[in-house]
C-alpha positions in Angstrom: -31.6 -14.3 116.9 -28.5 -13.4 115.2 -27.3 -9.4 114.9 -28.4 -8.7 111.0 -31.7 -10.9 111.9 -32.8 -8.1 114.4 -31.5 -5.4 112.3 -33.6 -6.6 109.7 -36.8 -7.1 111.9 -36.0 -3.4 112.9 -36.2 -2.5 109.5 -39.5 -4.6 108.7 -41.1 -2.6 111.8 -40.4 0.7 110.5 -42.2 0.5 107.4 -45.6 0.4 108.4 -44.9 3.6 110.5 -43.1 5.3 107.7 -46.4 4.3 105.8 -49.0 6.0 108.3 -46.9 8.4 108.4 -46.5 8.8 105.4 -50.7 8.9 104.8 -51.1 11.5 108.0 -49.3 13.9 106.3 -51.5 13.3 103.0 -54.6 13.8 104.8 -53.2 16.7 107.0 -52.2 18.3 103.5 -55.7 17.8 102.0 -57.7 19.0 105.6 -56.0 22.4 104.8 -58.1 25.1 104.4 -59.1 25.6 100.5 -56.7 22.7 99.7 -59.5 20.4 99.3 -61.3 22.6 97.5 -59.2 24.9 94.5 -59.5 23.5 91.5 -56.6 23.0 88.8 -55.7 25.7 86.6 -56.7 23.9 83.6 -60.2 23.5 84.5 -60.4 27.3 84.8 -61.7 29.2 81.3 -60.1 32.3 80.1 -63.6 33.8 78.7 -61.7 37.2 77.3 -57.8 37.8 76.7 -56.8 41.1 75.7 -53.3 42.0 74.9 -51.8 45.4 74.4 -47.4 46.1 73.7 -46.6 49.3 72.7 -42.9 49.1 71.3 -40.4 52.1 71.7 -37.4 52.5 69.8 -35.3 51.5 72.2 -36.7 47.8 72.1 -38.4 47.9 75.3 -41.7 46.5 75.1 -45.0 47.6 77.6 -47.0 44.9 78.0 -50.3 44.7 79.3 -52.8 41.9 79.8 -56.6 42.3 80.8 -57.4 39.0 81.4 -61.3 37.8 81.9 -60.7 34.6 84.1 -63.4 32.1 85.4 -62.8 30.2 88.3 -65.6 28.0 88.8 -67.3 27.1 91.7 -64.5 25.0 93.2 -62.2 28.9 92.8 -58.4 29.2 93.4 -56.1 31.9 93.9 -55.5 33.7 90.8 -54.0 33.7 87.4 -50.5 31.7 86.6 -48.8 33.6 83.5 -45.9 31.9 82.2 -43.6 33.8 80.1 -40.1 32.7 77.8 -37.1 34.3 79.2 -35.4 32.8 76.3 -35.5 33.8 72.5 -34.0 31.8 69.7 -32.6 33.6 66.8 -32.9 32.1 63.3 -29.3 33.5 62.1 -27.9 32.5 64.7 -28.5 28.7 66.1 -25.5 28.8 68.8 -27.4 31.5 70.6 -30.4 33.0 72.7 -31.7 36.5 73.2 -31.9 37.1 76.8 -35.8 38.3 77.8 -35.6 41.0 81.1 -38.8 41.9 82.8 -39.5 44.4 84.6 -42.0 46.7 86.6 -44.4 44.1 87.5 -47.8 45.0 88.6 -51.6 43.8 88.8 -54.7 44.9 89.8 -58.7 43.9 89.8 -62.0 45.8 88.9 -63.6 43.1 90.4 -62.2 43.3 94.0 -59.9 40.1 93.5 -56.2 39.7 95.3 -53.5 41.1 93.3 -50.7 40.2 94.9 -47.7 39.2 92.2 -44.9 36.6 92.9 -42.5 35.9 90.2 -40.4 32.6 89.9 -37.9 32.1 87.3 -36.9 28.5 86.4 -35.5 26.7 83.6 -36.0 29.6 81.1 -39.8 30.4 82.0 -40.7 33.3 84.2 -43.8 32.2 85.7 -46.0 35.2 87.5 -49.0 34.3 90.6 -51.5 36.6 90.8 -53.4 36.5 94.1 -53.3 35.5 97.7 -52.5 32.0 98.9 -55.1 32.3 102.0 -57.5 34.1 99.9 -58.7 32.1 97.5 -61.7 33.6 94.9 -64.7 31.8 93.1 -66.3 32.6 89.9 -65.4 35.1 87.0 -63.2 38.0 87.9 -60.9 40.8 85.8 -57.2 40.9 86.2 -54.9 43.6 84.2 -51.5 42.3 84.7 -48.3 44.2 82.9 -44.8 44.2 82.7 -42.1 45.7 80.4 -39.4 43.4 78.2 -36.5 43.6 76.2 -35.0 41.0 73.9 -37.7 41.3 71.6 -35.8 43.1 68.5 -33.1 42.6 66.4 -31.9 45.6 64.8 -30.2 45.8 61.4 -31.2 42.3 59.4 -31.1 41.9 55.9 -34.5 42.5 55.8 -34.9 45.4 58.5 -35.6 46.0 61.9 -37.1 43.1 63.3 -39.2 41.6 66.1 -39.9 38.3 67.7 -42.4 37.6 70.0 -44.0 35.2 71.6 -47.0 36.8 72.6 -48.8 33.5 74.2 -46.1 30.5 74.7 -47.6 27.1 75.2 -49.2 26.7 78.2 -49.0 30.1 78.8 -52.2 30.4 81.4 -52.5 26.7 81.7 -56.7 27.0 81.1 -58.6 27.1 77.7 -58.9 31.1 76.2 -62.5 32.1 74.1 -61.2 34.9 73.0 -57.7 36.4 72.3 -57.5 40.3 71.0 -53.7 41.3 70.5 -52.3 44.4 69.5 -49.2 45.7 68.7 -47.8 48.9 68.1 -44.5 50.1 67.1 -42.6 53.1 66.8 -42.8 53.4 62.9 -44.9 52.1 60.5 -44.9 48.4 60.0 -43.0 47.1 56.3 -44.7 43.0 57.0 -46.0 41.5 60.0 -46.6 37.7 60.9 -48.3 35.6 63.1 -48.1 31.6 63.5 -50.6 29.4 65.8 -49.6 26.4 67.6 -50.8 23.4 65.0 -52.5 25.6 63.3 -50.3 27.6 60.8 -50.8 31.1 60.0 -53.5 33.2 62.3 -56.6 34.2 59.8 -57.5 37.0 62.1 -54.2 39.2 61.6 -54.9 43.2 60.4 -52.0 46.0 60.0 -53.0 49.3 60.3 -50.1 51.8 60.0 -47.8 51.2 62.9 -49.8 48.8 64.4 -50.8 44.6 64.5 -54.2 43.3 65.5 -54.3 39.8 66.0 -57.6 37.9 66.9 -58.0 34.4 67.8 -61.0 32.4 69.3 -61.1 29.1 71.2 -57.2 28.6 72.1 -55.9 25.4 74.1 -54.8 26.0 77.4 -51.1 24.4 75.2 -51.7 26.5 72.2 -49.5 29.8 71.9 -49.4 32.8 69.5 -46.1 34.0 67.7 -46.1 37.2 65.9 -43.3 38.8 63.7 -42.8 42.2 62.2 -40.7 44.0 60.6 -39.6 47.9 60.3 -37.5 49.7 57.9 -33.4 49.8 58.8 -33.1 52.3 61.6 -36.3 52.1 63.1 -34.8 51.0 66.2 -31.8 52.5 68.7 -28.6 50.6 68.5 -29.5 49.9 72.5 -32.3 47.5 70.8 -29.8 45.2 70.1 -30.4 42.2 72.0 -28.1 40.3 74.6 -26.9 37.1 73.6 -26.2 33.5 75.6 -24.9 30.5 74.5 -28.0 27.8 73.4 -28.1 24.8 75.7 -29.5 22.4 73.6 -27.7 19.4 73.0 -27.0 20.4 69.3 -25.8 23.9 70.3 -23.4 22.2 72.9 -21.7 19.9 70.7 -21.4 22.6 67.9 -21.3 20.0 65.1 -18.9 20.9 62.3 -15.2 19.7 60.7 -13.1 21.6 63.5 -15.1 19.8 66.5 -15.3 17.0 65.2 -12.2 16.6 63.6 -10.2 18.1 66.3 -11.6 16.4 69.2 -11.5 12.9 67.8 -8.1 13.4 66.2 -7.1 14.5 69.7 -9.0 11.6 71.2 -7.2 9.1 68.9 -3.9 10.4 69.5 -4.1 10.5 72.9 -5.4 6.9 74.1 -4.5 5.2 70.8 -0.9 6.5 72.0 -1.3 5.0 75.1 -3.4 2.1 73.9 -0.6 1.6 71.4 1.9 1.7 74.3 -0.1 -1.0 76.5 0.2 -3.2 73.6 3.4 -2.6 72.6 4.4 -3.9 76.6 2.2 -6.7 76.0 4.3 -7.8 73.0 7.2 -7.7 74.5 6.2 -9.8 77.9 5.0 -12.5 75.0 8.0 -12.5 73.6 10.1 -12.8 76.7 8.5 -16.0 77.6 10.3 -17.9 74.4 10.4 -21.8 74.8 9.1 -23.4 78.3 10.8 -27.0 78.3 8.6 -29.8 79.9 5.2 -28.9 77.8 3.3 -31.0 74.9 1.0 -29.9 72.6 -2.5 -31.5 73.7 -5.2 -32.2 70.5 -6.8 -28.9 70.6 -3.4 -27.0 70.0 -3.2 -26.0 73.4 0.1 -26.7 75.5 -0.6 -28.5 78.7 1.8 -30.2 81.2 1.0 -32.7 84.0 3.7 -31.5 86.2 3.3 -28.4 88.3 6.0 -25.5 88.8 9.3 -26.2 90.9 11.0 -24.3 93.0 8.3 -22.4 93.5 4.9 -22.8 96.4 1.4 -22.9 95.4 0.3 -19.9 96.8 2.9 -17.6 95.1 1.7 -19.3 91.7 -2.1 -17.7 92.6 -0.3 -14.3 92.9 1.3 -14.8 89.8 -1.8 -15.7 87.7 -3.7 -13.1 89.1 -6.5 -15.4 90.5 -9.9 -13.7 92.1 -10.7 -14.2 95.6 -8.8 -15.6 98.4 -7.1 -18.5 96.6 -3.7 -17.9 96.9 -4.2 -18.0 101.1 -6.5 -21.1 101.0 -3.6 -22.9 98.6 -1.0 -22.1 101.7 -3.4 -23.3 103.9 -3.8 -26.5 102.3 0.1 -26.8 101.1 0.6 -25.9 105.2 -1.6 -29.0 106.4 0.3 -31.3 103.1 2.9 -30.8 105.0 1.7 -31.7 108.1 1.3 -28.2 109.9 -1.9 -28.4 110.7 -5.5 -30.5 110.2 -8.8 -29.6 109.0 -12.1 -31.1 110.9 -15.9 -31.1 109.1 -18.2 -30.6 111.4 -21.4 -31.2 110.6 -23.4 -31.8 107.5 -21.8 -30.1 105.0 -25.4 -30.2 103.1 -26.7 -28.4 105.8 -25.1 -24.7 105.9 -26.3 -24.0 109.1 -24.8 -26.9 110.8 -22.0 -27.0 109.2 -18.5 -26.0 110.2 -14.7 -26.1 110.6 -12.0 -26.9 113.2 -8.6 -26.1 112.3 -5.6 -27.2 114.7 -2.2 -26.7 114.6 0.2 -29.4 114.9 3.6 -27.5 114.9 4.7 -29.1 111.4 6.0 -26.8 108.7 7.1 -23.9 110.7 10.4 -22.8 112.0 13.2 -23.1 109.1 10.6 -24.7 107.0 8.1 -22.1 107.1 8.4 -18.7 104.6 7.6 -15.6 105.8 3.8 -15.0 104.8 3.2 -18.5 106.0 4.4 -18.1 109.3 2.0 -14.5 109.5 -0.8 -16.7 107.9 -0.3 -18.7 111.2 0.3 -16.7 113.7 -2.3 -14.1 112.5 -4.9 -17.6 112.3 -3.9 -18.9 115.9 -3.1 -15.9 117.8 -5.4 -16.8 120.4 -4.6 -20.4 121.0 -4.0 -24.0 118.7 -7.8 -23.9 116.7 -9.6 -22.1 114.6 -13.8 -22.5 114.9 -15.2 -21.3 112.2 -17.9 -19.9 111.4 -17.0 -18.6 115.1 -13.6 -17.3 114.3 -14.9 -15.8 110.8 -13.5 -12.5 111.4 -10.1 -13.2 111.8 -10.1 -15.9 109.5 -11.2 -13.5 106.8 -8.2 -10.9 108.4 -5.5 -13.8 107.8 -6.4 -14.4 104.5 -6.4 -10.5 103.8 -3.4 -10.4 105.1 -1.6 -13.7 103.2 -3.0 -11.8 99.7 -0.8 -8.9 100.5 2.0 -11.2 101.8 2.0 -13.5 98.7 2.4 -10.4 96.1 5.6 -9.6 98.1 7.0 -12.9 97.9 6.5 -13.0 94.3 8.3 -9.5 93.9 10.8 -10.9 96.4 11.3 -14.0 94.3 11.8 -11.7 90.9 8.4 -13.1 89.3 6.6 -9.7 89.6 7.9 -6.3 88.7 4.9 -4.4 90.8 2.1 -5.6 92.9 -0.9 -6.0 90.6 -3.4 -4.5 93.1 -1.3 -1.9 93.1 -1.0 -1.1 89.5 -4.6 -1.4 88.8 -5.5 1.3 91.8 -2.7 3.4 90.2 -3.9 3.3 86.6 -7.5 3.9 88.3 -7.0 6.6 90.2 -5.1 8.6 87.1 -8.1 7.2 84.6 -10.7 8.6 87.2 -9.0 11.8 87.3 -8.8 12.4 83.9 -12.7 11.4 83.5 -13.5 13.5 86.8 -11.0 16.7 84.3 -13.0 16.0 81.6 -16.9 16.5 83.6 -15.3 20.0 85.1 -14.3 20.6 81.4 -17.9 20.0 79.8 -19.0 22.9 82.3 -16.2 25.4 81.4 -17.2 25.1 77.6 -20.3 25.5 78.2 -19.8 28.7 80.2 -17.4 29.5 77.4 -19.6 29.1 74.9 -17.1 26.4 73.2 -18.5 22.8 71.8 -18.3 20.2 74.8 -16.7 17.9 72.2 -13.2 18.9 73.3 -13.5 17.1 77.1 -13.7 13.9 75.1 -9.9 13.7 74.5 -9.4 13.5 78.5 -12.4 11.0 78.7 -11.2 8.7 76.2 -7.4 9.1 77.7 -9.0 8.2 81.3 -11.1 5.4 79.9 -7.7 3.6 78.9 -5.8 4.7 81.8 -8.4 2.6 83.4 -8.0 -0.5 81.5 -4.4 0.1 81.6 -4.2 -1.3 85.3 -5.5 -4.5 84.1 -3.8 -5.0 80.4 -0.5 -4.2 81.5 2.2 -7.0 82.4 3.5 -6.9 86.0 5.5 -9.7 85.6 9.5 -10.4 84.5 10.0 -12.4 82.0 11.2 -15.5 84.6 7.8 -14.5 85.5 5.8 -14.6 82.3 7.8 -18.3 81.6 6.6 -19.4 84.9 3.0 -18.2 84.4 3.1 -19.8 80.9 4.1 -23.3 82.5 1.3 -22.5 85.5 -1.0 -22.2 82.8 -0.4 -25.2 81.4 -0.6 -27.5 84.3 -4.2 -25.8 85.0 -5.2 -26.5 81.2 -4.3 -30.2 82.4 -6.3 -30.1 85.5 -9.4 -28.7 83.5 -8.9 -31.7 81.3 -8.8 -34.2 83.7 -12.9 -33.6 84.5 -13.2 -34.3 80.5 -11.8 -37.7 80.3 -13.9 -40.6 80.3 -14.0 -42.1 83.9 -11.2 -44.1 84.3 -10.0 -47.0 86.8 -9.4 -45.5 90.4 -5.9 -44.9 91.5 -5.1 -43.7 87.8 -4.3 -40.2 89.8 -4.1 -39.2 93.5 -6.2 -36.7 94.5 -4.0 -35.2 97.0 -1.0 -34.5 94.4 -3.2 -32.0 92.4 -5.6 -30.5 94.9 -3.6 -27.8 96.6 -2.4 -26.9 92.7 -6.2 -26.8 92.1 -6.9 -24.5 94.8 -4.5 -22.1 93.8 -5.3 -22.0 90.5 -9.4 -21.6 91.0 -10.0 -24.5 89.5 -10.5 -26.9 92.4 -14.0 -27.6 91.8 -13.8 -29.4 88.7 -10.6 -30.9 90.5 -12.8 -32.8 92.8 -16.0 -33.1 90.4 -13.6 -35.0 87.9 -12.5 -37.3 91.3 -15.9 -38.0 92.3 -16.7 -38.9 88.4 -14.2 -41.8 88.5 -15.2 -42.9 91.8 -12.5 -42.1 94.0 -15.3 -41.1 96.6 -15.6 -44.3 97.8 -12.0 -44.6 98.8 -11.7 -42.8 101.5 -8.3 -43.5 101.6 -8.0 -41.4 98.9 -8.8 -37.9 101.0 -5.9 -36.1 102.0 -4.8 -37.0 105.2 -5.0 -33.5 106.8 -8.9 -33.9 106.5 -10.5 -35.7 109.2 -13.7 -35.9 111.4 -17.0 -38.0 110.4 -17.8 -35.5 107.3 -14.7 -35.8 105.4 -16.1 -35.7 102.1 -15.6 -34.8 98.6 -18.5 -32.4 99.2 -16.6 -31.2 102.5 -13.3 -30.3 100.3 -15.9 -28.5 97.9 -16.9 -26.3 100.6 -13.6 -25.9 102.1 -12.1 -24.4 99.7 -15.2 -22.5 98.5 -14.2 -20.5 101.3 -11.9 -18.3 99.7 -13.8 -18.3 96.4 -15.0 -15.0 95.1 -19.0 -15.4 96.8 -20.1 -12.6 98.6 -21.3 -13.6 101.8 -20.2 -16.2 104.5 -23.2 -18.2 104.3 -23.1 -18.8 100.4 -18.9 -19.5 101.3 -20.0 -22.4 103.4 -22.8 -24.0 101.2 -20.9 -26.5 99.4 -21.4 -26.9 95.7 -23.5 -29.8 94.6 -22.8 -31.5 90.3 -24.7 -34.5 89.2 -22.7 -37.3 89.8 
């Protein structure tokens, strides 16, 4: 059994233990004492609610809840309150009143635990009542109270005012009978509101003087209570004035209007349009620096297209020109290195079988010495460091290092050679790593508005200028112009290979196999190279192989797979299976 195969039966064996695991601690949870047996919170009933604030001028309200709560038979702990810690202001839709409590306490006529733990999260304040270990059954009395501010706002055009959400949604998460509220204030009371959840107004609102009676029967355990009054001007101490903190609504943080949006996409534009404009501007000028290629024709379509490769110029160095995915470049050497006699390539095997099938390459001590260029003489000595052959899959990992190493290797012989101006991996890691920056700049910038209260709309200039930094790596020439003219006539030539799988099957010998292939394979385009071969049935000449392929599996289908090797797949095994097309 192979390494992954037990690392994956190791994997297959922990998951039934992670599962009873899993399920232990379940039951183990549920065995706990009064686990099994407290009910939810919303199948408690509130039978009697009754709510007394008593405002001072200073805006501080005392609040205090006698609360009537049945339990059931199943019981629980106590009473969960949940309160707003978060006021939104009608003037003012950028901005929240800040609600403090303070000077928590509860107690029980009926004997119940009144132990209080307060947890604030995500603007709710949310108050237990009770004792984890001590959990009650049946109807008991709670009076809970608490003191807030953030409730007034001093000074509107219509007075001295107050918000409150006396019950919030799901405020004691269980259905209420009855709900008695009263209010009073420090003066008497100019108008006084109170809205239902779904229901409009509340019919049971009274004013008396200075004071609000509210009272409500049969409330939802989501339903909440919002009541509104409002003094005369001065009523209330300047120190009523509530404190304020930016809105975090989505609305609030883009701060819609003609300055941010105007200003940020202006910015936006000016900034990546200048440097899109720049990109294409570079572009232009690598076009135009190709000018008139000599040995091209203009095929039917429009398209210009060449039967003769580049001179002066190997295979492999052509891949790094054009940019091509994968490991083609190195795999065009290799085959260019066994044209020439440096080496053979044996199938071994049946290549329709991917786990039987395999590779021998031996050197022969052709095209080395003078003969040899730099990166192929590494691509050698890095392949057969350890003797004449290469097994593969055996030698796969330093197989897969050569070719590594014969990318790098190529992209500095084309610099070398004048054809490119910078490596392309290079460039598009540089233009990456700025682009990520600036979209990394604009995320810490989104937080600083919103602790500055500002419209997040202004970090889109750096995201937009990072998105085409990023884009720049790839859009940007890294070619000279002899480079850009050589590309254009590499183009060409692989426009003609293309075509040849298009053409009706012709007689055999019309083209050799071995004149194009290497081209092919440095090109990506190898595969339709050798479907196009099979299509006019040079398969049955087996004469027609290239010589450097032997053994009792030279095939077409063995070339397929061969050079599938340094195709862009993502796993040895799916390198090896060869690719099968309908004859």
């Amino acid at each position: 059994m192979r390494a992954w195969q037990h690392a994956a039966a190791r994997r297959r064996a922990v998951v039934p233990v992670l599962l009873v695991s899993m399920l232990t601690t379940v039951v183990g949870l549920l065995a706990l004492p009064g686990a099994s047996t407290a009910a939810d919170p919303g199948e408690w009933t509130v039978t009697s609610l009754e709510v007394d604030a008593l405002v001072e001028s200073d805006g501080i309200a005392r609040v205090t809840w006698d609360i009537r709560l049945d339990l059931g038979s199943d019981g629980g702990v106590g009473p969960v309150i949940t309160l707003p810690e978060r006021r939104t202001l009608a003037a003012d839709p950028h901005h929240e009143a800040v609600l403090s409590y303070a000077e928590l306490s509860a107690s029980s006529r009926t004997g119940a635990p009144t132990d209080i733990a307060a947890e604030s999260r995500d603007g709710r304040l949310t108050l237990r009542v009770g004792r984890p270990d001590s959990p009650v059954t049946g109807e008991h009395q709670y009076t809970i109270s608490w003191t807030v501010s953030g409730l007034t706002d001093p000074g509107t055009a219509r007075g001295d005012e107050l918000a409150w959400d006396a019950l919030i949604d799901g405020a004691l998460s269980s259905r209420i009978d009855s709900a008695s509220i009263r209010m009073t204030g420090p003066a008497a009371i100019l108008s006084a509101t109170c809205q239902r959840d779904g229901h409009g107004d509340c019919p049971g609102l009274a004013i008396h003087e200075s004071e609000v009676e509210i009272t409500e029967k049969r409330l939802g355990a989501e339903e909440g209570l919002t009541v509104s009054v409002v003094w005369p001007t001065g009523t209330l101490e300047a120190t009523a004035e509530p404190r304020l903190v930016s809105r975090r609504d989505l609305v609030s943080l883009v701060q819609p209007s003609m300055l941010t949006i105007g200003g940020s996409v202006g910015l936006s534009l000016l900034l990546a349009g200048g440097l899109a404009a720049w990109i294409l501007r570079r572009r232009s000028a690598a076009a135009r620096a190709i000018g008139t290629v000599p040995g091209l024709r203009t095929a039917d379509d429009g398209q210009e297209v060449t039967a003769k490769p580049p001179s002066g110029v190997a295979p492999g160095v052509v891949s790094a020109l054009l940019g091509v995915g994968g490991d083609s470049g190195a795999m065009a050497t290799i085959l260019d290195l066994a044209d020439r006699g440096g080496l053979t390539v044996e199938a071994r095997g049946p290549v329709a079988q991917q786990d039987r099938c395999g590779w021998r390459l031996s050197r022969l001590g052709g095209a080395t010495g003078q003969r040899a260029q730099d990166y192929e003489a590494a691509l050698l000595e890095a392949l057969f460091e350890d003797g004449e052959e290469v097994v593969l899959p055996r030698d796969q990992e330093r197989w897969r290092r050569a070719l590594t190493v014969t990318r790098i290797d190529l992209e500095a012989a084309a610099i070398h050679r004048g054809l490119l101006t910078v490596p392309p991996s290079r460039q598009r890691l540089s233009w990456a790593l700025v682009g990520t920056g600036l979209i990394v700049l604009s995320a810490a910038a989104v937080a600083g508005l919103i602790a500055a209260g500002m419209s997040i709309l202004w970090a889109l200039p750096p995201l937009a200028l990072g998105a085409v930094a990023v884009s720049a790596g790839f859009l940007l020439p890294v070619r000279s112009a002899d480079g850009e003219r050589l590309r254009h006539q590499a183009i060409a030539y692989r426009r003609y290979l293309e075509s040849l799988g298009d053409q009706d099957p012709e007689p055999r010998g019309r083209w050799r196999l071995e004149e194009h292939l290497v081209w092919a394979a440095a090109m990506g385009c190898a595969d339709r190279l050798l479907d196009a071969y099979r299509r006019s049935g040079g398969e049955a000449q087996s004469q027609g192989l290239p010589a450097w392929l032997v053994g009792e599996s030279a095939s077409v289908e063995a070339l397929e797979a061969l050079v599938g090797l340094a195709g862009p797949r993502s796993s040895w095994a799916d390198r090896l299976r060869p690719r099968h097309r309908p004859a």
